[in-house]
C-alpha positions in Angstrom: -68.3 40.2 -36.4 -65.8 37.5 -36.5 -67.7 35.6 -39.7 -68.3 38.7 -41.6 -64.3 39.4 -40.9 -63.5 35.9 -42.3 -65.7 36.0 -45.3 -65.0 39.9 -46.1 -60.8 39.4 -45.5 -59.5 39.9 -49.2 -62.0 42.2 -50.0 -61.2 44.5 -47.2 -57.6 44.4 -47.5 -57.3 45.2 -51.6 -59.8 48.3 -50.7 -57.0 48.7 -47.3 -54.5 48.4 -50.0 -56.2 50.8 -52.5 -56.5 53.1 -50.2 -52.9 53.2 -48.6 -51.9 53.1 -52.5 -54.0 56.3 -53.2 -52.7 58.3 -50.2 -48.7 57.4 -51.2 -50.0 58.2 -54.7 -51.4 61.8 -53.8 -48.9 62.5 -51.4 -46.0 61.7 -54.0 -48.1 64.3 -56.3 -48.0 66.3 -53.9 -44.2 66.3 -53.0 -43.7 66.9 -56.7 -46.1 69.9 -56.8 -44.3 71.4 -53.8 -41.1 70.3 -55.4 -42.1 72.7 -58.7 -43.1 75.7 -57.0 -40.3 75.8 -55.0 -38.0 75.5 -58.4 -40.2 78.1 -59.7 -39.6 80.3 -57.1 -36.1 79.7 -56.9 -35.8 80.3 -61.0 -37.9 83.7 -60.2 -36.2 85.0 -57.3 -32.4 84.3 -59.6 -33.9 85.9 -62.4 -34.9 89.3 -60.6 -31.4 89.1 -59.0 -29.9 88.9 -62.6 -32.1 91.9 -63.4 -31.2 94.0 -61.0 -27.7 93.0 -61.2 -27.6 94.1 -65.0 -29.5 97.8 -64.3 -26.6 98.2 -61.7 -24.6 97.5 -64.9 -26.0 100.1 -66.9 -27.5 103.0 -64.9 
């Protein structure tokens, strides 16, 4: 274990790396996705309140 540890080092820790870089990476995505639909909501839920604010306007 402990020679195929020493031989195998850098490649094990750029694949560690890699992966710990593709989980920030999705999880950043992620936080952006969640990020958009909450703004998209948001923008929605103004704009029916806007709508319903100009019918009390004109009945």
């Amino acid at each position: 274990m402990w020679r195929f540890m020493s031989l195998h080092w850098p490649k094990l820790s750029a694949v560690g790396l890699l992966y710990c870089g593709l989980a920030a990476g999705l999880g950043y995505l992620t936080n952006l996705q969640l990020d958009a639909m909450h703004n998209q909501a948001k923008n929605q839920a103004i704009t029916v309140q806007l709508s319903h604010s100009l019918n009390d306007l004109n009945p």
